[in-house]
C-alpha positions as CSV (number, residue, x, y, z in Angstrom):
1,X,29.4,4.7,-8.7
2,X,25.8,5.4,-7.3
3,X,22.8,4.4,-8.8
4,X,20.4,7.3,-7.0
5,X,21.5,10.6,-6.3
6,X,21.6,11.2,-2.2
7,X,19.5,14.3,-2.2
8,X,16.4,12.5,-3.9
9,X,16.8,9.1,-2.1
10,X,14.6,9.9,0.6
11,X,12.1,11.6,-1.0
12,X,12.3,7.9,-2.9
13,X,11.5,6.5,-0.2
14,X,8.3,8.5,1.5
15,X,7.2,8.2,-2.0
16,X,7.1,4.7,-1.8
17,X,6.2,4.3,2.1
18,X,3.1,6.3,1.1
19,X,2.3,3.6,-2.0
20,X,3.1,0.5,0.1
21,X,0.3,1.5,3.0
22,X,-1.9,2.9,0.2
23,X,-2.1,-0.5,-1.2
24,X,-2.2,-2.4,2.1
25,X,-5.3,-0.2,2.9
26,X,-7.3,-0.8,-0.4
27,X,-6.6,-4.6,0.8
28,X,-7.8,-4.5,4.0
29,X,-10.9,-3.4,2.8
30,X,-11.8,-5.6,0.2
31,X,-10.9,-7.8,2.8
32,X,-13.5,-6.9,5.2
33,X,-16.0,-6.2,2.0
34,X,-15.7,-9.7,1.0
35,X,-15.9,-11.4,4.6
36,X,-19.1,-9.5,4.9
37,X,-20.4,-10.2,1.6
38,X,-19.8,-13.9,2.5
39,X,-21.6,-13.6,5.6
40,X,-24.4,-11.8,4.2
41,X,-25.1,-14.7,1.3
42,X,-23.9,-18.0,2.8
């Protein structure tokens, strides 16, 4: 028995490719935000 059906499963998957970078992006940048906020009050 399979838990997904094989015709959706990839479109699954690009759905949640496309969430994962979204979400490593919005980190990178309050990454950078906060290294220069730190920088600009020491």
């Amino acid at each position: 028995m399979e838990l997904t059906n094989p015709a959706v499963t990839d479109g699954v998957n690009l759905f949640v490719n496309i969430i994962v970078v979204l979400i490593a992006f919005v980190a990178a940048l309050s990454f950078v935000n906060s290294r220069k906020e730190k920088q600009k009050n020491p």
